[in-house]
Structure formats: C-alpha cells, structure tokens
N, C-alpha and C positions, 0 to 999 in steps of 0.2 A: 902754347906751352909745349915744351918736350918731357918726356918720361922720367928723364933724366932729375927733372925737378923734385921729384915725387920724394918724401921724405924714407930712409931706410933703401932706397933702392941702388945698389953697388951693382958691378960687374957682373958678379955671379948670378944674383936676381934678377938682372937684365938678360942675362943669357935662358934662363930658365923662364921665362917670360915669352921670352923670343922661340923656344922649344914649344910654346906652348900656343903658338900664331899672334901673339899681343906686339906689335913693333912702334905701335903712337897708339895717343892717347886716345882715339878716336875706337881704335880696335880694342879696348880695354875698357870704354866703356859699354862695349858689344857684346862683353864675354858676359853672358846672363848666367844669372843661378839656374842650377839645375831642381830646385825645390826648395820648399817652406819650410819653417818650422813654427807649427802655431799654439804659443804661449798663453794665447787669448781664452782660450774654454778647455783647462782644466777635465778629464774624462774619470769618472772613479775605476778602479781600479776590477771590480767587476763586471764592468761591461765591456771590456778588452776584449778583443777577437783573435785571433793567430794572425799573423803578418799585419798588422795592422799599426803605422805609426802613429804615435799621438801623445801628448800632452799630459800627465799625471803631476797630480801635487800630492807629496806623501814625506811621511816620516823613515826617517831611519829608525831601527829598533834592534839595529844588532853592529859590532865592532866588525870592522872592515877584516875579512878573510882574504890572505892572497897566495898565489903557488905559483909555479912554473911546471908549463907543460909543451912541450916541443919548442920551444927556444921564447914562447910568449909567457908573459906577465898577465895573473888572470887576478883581477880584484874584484872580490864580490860582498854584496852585502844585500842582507834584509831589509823593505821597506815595507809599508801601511798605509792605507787610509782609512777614512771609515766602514767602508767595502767589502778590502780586501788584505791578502799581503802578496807580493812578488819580492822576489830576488834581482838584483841590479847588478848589472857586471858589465867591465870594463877591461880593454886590452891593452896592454903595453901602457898604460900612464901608473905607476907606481906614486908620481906627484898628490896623486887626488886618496891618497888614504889619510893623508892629515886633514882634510876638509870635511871628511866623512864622519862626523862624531854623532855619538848614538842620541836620538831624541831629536835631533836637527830636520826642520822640514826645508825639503827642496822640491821646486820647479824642474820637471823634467821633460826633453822629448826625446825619444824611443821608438824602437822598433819591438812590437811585442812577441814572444814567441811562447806557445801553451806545447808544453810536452808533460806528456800522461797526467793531462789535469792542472800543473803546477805552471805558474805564471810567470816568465824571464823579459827582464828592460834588457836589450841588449846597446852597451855601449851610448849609454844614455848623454846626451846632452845639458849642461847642467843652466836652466836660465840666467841665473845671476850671471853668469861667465860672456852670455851674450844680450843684455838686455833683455826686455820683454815685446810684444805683441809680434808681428809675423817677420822672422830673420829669415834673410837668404844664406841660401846653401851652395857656395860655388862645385865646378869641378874640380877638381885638385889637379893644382900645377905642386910637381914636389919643390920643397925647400921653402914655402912660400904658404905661411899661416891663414888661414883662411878671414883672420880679422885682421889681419894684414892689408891683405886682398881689398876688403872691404874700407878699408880707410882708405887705401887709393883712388879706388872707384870714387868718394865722396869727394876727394879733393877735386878731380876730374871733374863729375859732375859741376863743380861750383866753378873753374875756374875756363872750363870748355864753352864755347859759343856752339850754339845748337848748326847743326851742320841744315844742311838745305834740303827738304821732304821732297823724297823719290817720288812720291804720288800725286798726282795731281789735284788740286783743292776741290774739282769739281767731284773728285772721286769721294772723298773728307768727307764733304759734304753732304752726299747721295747717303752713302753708306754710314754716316752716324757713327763715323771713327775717330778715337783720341788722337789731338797733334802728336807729332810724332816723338818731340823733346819730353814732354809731360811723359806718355807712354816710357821711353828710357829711363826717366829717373826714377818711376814707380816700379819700374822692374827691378831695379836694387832696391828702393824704399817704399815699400806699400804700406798705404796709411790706412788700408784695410784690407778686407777680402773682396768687395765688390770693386775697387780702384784697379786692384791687382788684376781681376779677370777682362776688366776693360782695356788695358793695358796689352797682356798678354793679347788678344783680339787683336787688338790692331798692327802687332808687331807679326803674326802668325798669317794674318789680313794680309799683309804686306810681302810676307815672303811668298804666301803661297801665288798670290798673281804673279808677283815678276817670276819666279820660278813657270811658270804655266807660260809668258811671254819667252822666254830662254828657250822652254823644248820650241816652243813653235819657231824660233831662230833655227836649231834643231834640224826642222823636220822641212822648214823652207830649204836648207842650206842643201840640203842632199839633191833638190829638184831639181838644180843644175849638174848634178853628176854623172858621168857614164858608167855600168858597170858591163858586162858579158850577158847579153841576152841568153841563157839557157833552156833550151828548149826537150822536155822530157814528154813527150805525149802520153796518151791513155792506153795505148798500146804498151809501152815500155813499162807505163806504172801498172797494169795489170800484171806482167811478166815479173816484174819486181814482188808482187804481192803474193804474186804465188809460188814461188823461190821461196819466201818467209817460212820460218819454222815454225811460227804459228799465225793464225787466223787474226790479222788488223779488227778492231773495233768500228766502228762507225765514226766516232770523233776523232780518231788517230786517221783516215782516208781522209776526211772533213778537213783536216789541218795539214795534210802533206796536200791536199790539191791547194790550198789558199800559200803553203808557202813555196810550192811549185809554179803556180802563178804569179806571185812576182818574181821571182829568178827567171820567167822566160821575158821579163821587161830588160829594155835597156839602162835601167834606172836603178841603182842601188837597193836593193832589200833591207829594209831594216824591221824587221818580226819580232816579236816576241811570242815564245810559245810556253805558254799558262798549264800546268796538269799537277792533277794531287800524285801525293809519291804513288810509285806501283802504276803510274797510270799510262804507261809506255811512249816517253818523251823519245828516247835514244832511238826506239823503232823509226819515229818519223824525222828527226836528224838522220837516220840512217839513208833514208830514200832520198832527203835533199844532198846527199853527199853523193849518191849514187846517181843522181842525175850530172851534177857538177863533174866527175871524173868520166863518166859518158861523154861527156862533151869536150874533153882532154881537157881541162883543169883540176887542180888541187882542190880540196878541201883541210880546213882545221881546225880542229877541236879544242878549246880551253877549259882544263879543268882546276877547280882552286888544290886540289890535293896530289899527292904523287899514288897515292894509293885509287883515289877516284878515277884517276888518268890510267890507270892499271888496266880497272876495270872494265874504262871504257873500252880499249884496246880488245879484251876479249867477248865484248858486247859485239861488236863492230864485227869482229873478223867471223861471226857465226851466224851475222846479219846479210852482210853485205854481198856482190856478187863475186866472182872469177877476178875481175879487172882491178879490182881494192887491193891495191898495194900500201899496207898499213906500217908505219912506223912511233915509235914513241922517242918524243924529249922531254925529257926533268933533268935538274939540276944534280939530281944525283947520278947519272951519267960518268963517267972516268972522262980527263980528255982527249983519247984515243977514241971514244966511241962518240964522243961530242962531236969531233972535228968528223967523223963517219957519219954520222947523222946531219949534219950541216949540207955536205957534201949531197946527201941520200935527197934533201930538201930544194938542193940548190937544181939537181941535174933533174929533178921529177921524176927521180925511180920511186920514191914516195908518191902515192898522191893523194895519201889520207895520212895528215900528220896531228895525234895525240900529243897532248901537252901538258904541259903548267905555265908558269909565270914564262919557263923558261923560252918558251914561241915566241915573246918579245923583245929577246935583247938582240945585240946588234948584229950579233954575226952571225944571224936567221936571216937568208935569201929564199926566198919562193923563187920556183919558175915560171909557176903562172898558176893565182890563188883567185880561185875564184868566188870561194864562200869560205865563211867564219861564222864556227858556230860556239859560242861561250855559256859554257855547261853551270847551273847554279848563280845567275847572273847577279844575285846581291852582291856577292866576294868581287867582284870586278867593279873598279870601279870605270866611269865613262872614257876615260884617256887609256885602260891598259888593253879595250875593248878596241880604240881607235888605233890604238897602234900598233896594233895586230894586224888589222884591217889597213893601213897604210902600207904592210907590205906588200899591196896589189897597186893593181891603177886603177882600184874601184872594184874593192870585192862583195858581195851580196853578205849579209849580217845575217845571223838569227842567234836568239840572245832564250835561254831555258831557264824555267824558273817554278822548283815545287814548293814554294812557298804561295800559298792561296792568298791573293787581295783582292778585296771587292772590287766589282768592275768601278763603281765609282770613286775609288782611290787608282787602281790601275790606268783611269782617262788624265788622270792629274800627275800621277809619278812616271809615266813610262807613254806620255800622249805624241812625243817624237816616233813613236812604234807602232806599228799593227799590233792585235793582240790576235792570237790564234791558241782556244782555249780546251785542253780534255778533259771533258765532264763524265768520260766513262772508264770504268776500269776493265781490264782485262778478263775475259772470263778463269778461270781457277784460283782467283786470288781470294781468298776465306775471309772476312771481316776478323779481325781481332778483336777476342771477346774481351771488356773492358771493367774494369771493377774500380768502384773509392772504396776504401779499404780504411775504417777508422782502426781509433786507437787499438781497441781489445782485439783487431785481426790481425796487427802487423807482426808479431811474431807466426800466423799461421802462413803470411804472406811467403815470410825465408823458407819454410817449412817445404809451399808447392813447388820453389825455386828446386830443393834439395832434389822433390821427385821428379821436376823433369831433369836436369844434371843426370840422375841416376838411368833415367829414360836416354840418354848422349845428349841431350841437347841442350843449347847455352842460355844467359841470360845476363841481359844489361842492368845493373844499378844504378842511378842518375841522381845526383845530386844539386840544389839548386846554389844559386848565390845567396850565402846566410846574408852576407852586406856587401857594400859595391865596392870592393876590396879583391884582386886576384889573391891576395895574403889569404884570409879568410878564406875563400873560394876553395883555396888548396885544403885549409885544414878543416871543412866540412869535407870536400870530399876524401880526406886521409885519416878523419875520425871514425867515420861509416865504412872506409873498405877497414883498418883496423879491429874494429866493433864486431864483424861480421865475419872475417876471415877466422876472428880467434875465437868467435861466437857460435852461431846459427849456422853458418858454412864451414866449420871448421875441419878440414879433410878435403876440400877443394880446392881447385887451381882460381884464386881469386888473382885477379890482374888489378890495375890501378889507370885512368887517364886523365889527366889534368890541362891548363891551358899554360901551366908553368913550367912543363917538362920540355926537353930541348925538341928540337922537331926529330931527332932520331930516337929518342926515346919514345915518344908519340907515335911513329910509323911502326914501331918495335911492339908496344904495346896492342896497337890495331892488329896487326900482321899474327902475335899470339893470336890473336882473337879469331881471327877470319880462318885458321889455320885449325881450330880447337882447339890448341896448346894450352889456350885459357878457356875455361868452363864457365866465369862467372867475370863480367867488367863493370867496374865501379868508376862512374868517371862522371863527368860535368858534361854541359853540354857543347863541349867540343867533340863530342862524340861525332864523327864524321856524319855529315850531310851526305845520303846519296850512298854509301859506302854498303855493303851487301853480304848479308852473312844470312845465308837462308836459313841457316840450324840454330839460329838465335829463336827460341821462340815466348822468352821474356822480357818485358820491358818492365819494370818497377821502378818507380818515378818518387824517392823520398820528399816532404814536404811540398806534396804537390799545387798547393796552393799560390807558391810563390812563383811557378809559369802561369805565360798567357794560355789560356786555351789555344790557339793554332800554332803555340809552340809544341805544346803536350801532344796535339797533332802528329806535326812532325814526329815527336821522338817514337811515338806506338807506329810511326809508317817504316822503321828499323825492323820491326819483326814483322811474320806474319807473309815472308818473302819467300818462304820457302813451300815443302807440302806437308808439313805438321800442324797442326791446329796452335795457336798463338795466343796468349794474355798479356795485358793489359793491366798493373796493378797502378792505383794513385794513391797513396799515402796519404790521408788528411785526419786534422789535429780535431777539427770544428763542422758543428754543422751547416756554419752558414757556408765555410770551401765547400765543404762535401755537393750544398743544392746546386753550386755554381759549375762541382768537376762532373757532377751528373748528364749534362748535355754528353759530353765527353763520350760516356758510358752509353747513350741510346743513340750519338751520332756518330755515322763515318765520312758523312762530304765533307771535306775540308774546305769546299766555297760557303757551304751554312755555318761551318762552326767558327772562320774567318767572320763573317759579318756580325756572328754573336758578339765573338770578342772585339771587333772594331765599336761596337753597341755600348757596352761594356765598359769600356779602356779609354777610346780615345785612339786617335792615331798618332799620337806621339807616343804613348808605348807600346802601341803595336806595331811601330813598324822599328824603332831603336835604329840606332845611325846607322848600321850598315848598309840597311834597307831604304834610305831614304833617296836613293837614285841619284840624278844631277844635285840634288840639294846637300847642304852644306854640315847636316845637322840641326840649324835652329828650326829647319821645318817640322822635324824629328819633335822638338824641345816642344817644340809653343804653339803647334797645331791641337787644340784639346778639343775642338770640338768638329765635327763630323759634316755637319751643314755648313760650316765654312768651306768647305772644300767646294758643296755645291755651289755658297754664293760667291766666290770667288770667278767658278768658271763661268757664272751666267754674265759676272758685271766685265770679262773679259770680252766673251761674245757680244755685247753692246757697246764697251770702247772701239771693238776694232771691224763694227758692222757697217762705220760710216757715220759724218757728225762730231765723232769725236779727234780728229786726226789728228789735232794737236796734241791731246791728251795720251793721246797712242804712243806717237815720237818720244812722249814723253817718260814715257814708260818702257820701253824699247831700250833708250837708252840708259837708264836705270838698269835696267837686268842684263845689257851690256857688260855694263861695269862690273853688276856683284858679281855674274858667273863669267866673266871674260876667259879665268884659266880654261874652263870646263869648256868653252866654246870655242876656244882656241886649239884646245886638244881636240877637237871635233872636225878641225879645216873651218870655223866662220872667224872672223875676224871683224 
C-alpha cells in the first residue's frame, strides 16, 4: 500500500508527516507511542503524589471557571471522589466547557501537581474521548490529531505484511523474544500491561544489539586508517605540567598519559574523556592540543555554544604554552572577519582553532589538523563530529563529556571509543552545600537568595518542564520569574532564559549574567552546560521533583565554581520527592548519583534523545530496563565468538541498513 491510501491524508498532512521522518507505511508503523495512558485501575484521589500521572474517576461539583492569561485559555473546575477533591484544569480548549456539567462523573488521566497542599489534574485527558484500557500517546507531529494518528497506524497494521525479522531465529529462540510483527502491533494496541512490557523487550532487545553491532562497524572501520603519529614524551609532559597554573590531579595525568598514548599511534584516536563538572577536562584537552601543535599541527575545539567557545578561548590561552596561537570561529563573526579567520585557518597562523557548529561548514580549510577535540559531546551529533574530522587526512578525535553514565551504559553507547575517566576533582573546589527545601521553607528559600544578592553575589532559578510542551515550558518559566521579580525579589535585577527566546536574546541574557548585570536568572534548563560564572553562588531548582537526579546534578555543578561558599536549594511539594532528592543532599560523585538514578529511571529517561549517541532515539524510548543492556552485550559476545557466523552476517547487515546514514557519515560503507 502507499500512504497516500490512508483515509484524510492530503498534501499538507503528507508534508507534515514527511517533516516528521514517516515517508511509507512501513516507517509509520515505527513511529511508537511515547507513553501510556492507563484507564484500567482508577487511583482515589488521596493517594496522589506530586508529579505523579494517573488515572482518577471523580465527579464534577462545580460549573466550569474560565479566563485568559497571557494569550491562554485557562478552564478549570472542581472535582471529587470519595477521598478527596482537586481542581481540573485545561489550556486552550474552550470546546470542553459544555461537557463539563456539574454532577457528571469522568474518567480521567492526568498529571498531578500538590502546591501548598491543594491537589491540580493538570490538563487532563478525558476517557470517553479515547476509549478505555491502556491508550497510546504518540509524539506530536503538528497539524496532525493524535486519533488521527492512531487510525492510520491501525489501518497499516491490518493492511501491511509483516516485513522480514532483522534477528535471527536462533536468537528468538535463545532469548525467549516476541516475534517481531506481534511485538509491533502491541506497541500501538496492548491488550494489557504484561503484553505491553514483552513487546517493548523485544523491540528495545533489538535495537540495543544491532546498535552495539553498528559501533563495532564503528570501531573496525577506523583500523584501517592513518592518522599523524604524535609523539609527546614524559620529558615534555613534565615541562607542560609545570608551566600549569595549578597542580594536575592524579586522574587528570592518568588520562592525558592514556590520551597522549594513542595520538603517538599511527592510528586514528578516537577517546572519550568522562569527568564530573569542575573535574578539569579543558586542563587535559589542553596538553593534548599542546602536544599536537608541538609537532607542527593544528588542533580544534567544538563547542555547542558561542558563549562556551568564548570561554574556552580564555581557558586555553592561560593554559597553554608560548607556541598556542589561538583563534575563535562562531557564526556570529562579521564577513570581514570570517573571511580573516578562514584565511588565519587555512595558512596555520592559527593552530588552536575554538569554535561552534561554525568549524564545519565549507569554506573551513585546515592546513594541517591533527586532533579534534568536541567539548559537551551529547550536542554533537556522530556526522557533525566526522566532518570536522574529515577536514584532515586522519585527524586524532577526543570527544568530552560531563554528563556522568554508568560505565555499563558508557560500553554500549560510546563502545566505538576509549573511555578515559576523572574520578577526582580539583583541590579548592568546596562541595556545595545542598538542601530539599519543603513547602513551609520556600518562602525562606527567596529570602537567603536576597542575603547573598546583598552579599554581590548571583543566583540561578530553574524551572522544570510543567508538560512536554515548549508553550508551557515558557509559561512556567515566565510565571516564576514574574512571581518573584514583583514578589520575594522585588528591587533586583531579575533576568529571564528560556529555550523559546531567539538565540540573541539567549546569549544577551547569559552575557547579563556572567557579566553581573543580572543578580538573579530564572530560566529552564537551557541554562548553558559548561558556561562559568563563579559569583553565582545559588542554585534553586523549583519543582524539583520533576528532574532526574544526575540532571539536578548537573545544574548544582553551575555554582560552587568560584571561591564563595555555594547552596543548593530543591524545592519539593512531598515526602516521598523529598526521600528521593535527599541522596542529592549527602552526595556529590556524579558517577554514584548517575547509577542511582539509572536504578531508579531506567535508561530511557535517563539518558533522553540527545544523549542516546549513534542511536536514533527508539533506544532512548524502549530501553526500560537496565539488565538488557547487560544481556544484550553478553548474547553479542557469543554470536560473534564463533559458531554463529551465519547469524552474525546476519545481523551485520541489519544494523547496516538501520544505521547506514550514521555509518556512512563515519567513512564505512
């Protein structure tokens, strides 16, 4: 069949389909829900936790309320059970107040949110509108109804011939996996919860192997490659070390000798260097780059930001030795200084070139590049990495990353790489003292904001995603800097950052900030990775329940950079967030508090598409459980130990096909 068949689908739907990677049928029945919603066991209404989605059956008991408030439509109403009562609220659909009549019981699912005691459905789903027992929740393609969605998919389903199982049967077999057709249709129609989880399994099953056979394409494909033997001895990295403005770590030596070892190979480097924030990555980029322009080649740095790439720039030139001839390219450059920079790149009067995206476009000539090193390596995806690195004739890679994963997610997402890890931090670096902070303190919370401001010194406010909505996103974060500037801070330089302001507005805001201009920023978590403001010595994290722990992580590794003593506040509603933000508060390794929350979570939301490496996303989605990851790579080592070699082939070319782009931005073919 073609797409085309599909009932209700015109031009415009087609294109928006197509915006959304669906181009045949085959790819549309791929596109999996991103979540449940389960109808089946009804929760009363006082056993509700904060953030917590789920199922309520209740009465209305009050005539539908509604307003407008920054260009939204708010309708709300009172419901009941035998329990409890909450308030139900909904945005932008005005339609649903004629349904709402008082006394009327509805099927609901919800997201719950408990503020100062009082219980909110936010944006509830209403069952009758979708059936009963467990609905899928796609991602949203715009223009394009979500029961829409879902009646395509069925038609597909039924009129699609099962395409041909990438796995081999002996695999099926071994491992006690759903065929693959059955698995597909349960992932849009599960006839229960236990089908559903089997299903997922086997799809999650699937991707993680051929993904894990793809890097090792990966890591084969480079064994044929030349790159510039670089030879830095122990003499030179002593001289290096004591040039340093300060005293190297032990794990910082530990990982510039292992990534100095392979750059003096003739074989392409390809590293990965692992450290919690603060834990001085840039130091040891700094000596591999020092070694590299020693040797008369280039080196360059990718950073995702123009502000990080800033930084790095005056990291570097306070690092590095006499011979570091350091330049910067970003896109915001004039073209008079582009075409100067170009030039600066092409003749090698540079030979340390800082960046951003902009190091990859076409009219970047290296004169002779001998290491790339890409700062924050989530933001990058595998192809803007390679073709960086295509500007040479085989330049040596090292790839940074302070995002903490367990080494046994680390062997399966990033097993094309070395891993070279910093488990110590610098000595002068204070632990940031950490608090959860219930309800009755969070007024005292703005209160110690006020005293350090008064003391000069700033402080972050963080805002989470109320729903999976940038709309939303903005107007949590634009309620809370409101709330607060006309509130609790009121006489402060409060700033604002969001992920919807244009990118000059975003560097403008940063730029207040780093600068002091602003006292107090209130923003989401686009609050720049990496980005340094040592006089910040606030973090406050509203609704902190709704981050992973080694995100919350993250955002407390923003303060605490400078030489003031540093807090930590997490805002929680409950006490069952509060036992869980508590690890938080007694830990600061960001390798324990990663493996709590991969414990926890699952690696589908702990690692969220960005982070899911060569993988496409589904690995992201439908990876839920943590031991697959183990059994995937033990039944890998057994396929490809011998014995199995047809089933290998097999396999092989399977993850050929799925990751072809990504392996092909790579150099394999």
């Amino acid at each position: 069949m073609e797409l085309t068949e599909l009932p209700g689908l015109g031009p415009k739907r087609m294109l928006q389909l197509e915006q959304a990677g669906i181009t045949t049928p085959e790819d549309l029945v791929l596109f999996f829900p991103r979540k449940y919603l389960d109808f089946t066991s009804p929760v009363p209404l006082a056993q509700l936790t904060d953030g917590q989605e789920a199922c309520v059956q209740v009465r209305v008991v009050s005539a539908p309320w509604e307003m407008r408030k920054g260009g939204r439509h708010i309708l709300r109403v009172t419901v009941e059970d035998a329990s409890a009562r909450a308030s139900a609220v909904w945005f932008n659909q005005p339609y649903l107040k004629a349904r709402l009549l008082s006394g009327q019981w509805l099927l609901l699912s919800a997201r719950v949110r408990k503020q100062r005691g009082q219980l909110q459905l936010t944006s509830p789903i209403i069952a009758q509108d979708e059936g009963g027992g467990l609905q899928p929740v796609y991602p949203t393609i715009e223009g394009i109804p979500g029961r829409l969605l879902r009646q395509w998919v069925t038609v597909v389903l039924d009129k699609l011939p099962p395409a041909e199982d990438p796995l081999p049967a002996r695999i099926i077999g071994r491992s006690s996996l759903m065929p693959r057709a059955k698995a597909i249709r349960t992932l849009h129609q599960p006839e229960n919860a236990q089908a559903l989880a089997a299903a997922r399994r086997r799809m999650a099953f699937e991707e993680l192997l051929l993904f894990q056979v793809a890097v090792r394409s990966l890591k084969a494909g480079r064994q044929g490659k030349v790159a510039p033997a670089i030879a830095f001895d122990a003499d030179k990295r002593k001289a290096f070390w004591r040039a340093f403005p300060f005293e190297p770590t032990g794990a910082q030596q530990r990982a510039a000798s292992e990534i100095l070892e392979d750059m003096a190979k003739a074989q392409p480097m390809a590293r990965l260097l692992q450290g919690d924030v603060g834990s001085g990555k840039t130091a040891v980029a700094a000596i591999a780059m020092e070694a590299c322009i020693q040797a008369g080649y280039q080196a360059a740095l990718m950073a995702p930001t123009e502000i990080l790439a800033n930084q790095h720039v005056r990291s570097l030139q306070g690092m590095m030795g006499p011979q570091a001839r350091i330049g910067l390219l970003t896109s915001a450059l004039t073209a008079s200084e582009k075409k100067q920079a170009y030039e600066c790149i092409k003749t090698g009067q540079w030979n340390v070139v800082v960046g951003t995206h902009a190091l990859i476009q076409q009219g970047v000539r290296f004169q002779r590049l001998g290491l790339v090193v890409a700062d924050e390596q989530h933001r990058f995806g595998v192809r803007q990495r390679q073709a960086l690195q295509d500007k040479s004739q085989g330049a040596h890679m090292l790839v940074m990353s302070a995002t903490p994963i367990p080494r046994s997610m680390a062997l399966v997402l990033y097993g094309d790489l070395q891993i070279s890890i910093l488990d110590e931090m610098p000595p002068g670096r204070t632990p940031v003292k950490t608090y959860v902070v219930p309800p009755h303190k969070h007024d005292g919370m703005y209160g110690f904001i006020k005293t350090q401001v008064a003391k000069d010194r700033q402080a972050y406010v963080v805002c989470p995603l109320v729903e999976e909505s940038d709309k939303l996103d903005v107007a949590s974060a634009e309620e809370v800097y409101e709330a607060i500037r006309t509130g609790p801070l009121r006489g402060l330089s409060v700033g604002l950052l969001h992920g919807r302001m244009s990118g000059a507005d975003k560097a403008a805001a940063m730029q207040n900030f780093a600068s002091g201009k602003t006292q107090v920023l209130v923003c989401t978590t686009v609050v720049e990775v990496g980005v340094n403001v040592p006089n910040a010595t606030v973090m406050a994290v509203e609704d902190a329940t709704r981050f992973g722990l080694a995100q919350l992580h993250q955002l407390r590794g923003r303060v605490g950079r400078g030489r003031h003593e540093s807090f930590c506040f997490l805002s929680c509603e409950t006490p069952e967030g509060s036992q869980r933000l508590q690890l938080l508060a007694r830990e600061q390794d960001g390798f324990k508090i990663a493996e709590a929350d991969l414990a926890m979570r699952g690696p589908g939301e702990f690692l969220g598409d960005r982070q899911s490496g060569l993988a496409d996303g589904q690995l992201a989605s439908l990876a839920q459980d943590v031991r697959l990851l183990e059994e995937t790579r033990r039944v890998l080592e057994r396929v490809s130990g011998g014995g199995w070699e047809e089933e290998y082939a097999l396999l092989q070319r399977a993850a050929r096909e799925r990751y072809r782009l990504r392996l092909e931005a790579a150099g394999i073919h």
